[in-house]
TORDREN-802812 format. One record per residue (C-alpha): x, y, z. Coordinates in pm, whole numbers, padded with zeros to 5 digits, always signed. Layout:
// residues N
XYZ;...
// end
This chain:
// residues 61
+12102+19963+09014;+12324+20262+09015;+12182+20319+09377;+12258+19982+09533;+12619+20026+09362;+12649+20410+09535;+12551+20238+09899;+12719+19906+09902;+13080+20159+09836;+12901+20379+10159;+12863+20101+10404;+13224+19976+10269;+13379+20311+10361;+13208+20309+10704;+13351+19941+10747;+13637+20021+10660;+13680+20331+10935;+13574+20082+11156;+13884+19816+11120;+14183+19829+11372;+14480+19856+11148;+14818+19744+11298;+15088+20024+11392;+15426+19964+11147;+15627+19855+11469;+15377+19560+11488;+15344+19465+11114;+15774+19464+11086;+15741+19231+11400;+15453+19008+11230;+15695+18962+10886;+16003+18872+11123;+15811+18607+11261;+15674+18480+10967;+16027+18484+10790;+16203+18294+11105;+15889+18023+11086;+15924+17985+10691;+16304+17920+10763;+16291+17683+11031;+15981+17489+10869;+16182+17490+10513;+16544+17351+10718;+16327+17061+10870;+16172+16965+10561;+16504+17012+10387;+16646+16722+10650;+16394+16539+10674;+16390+16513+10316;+16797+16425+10308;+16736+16188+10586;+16435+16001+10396;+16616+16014+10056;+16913+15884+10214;+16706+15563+10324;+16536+15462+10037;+16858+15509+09843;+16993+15235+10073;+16707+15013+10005;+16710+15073+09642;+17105+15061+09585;
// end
């Protein structure tokens, strides 16, 4: 047991030297665009939501 424990962490680390991590330029330009999508997605559904509230208010009242 102790065996299959020692190489499944072995082939992890050699996995793991294998992976392509991202330079810091890259991953500050990743979170920019993910920031600017969350705040265009979150102003759209924040009108649409005004707009739709807006009309069923008018049907209601």
């Amino acid at each position: 047991m102790i065996a299959k424990i020692k190489n499944f962490f072995q082939e992890v680390k050699i996995e793991a030297k294998k992976v392509n991590y991202p330079k810091k330029n890259e991953v500050i330009a990743s979170t920019w665009v993910v920031i600017v999508t969350v705040f265009i997605i979150s102003f759209f559904l924040g009108l649409v939501d005004f707009i739709l509230s807006r009309i069923i208010s008018s049907f209601i009242g």
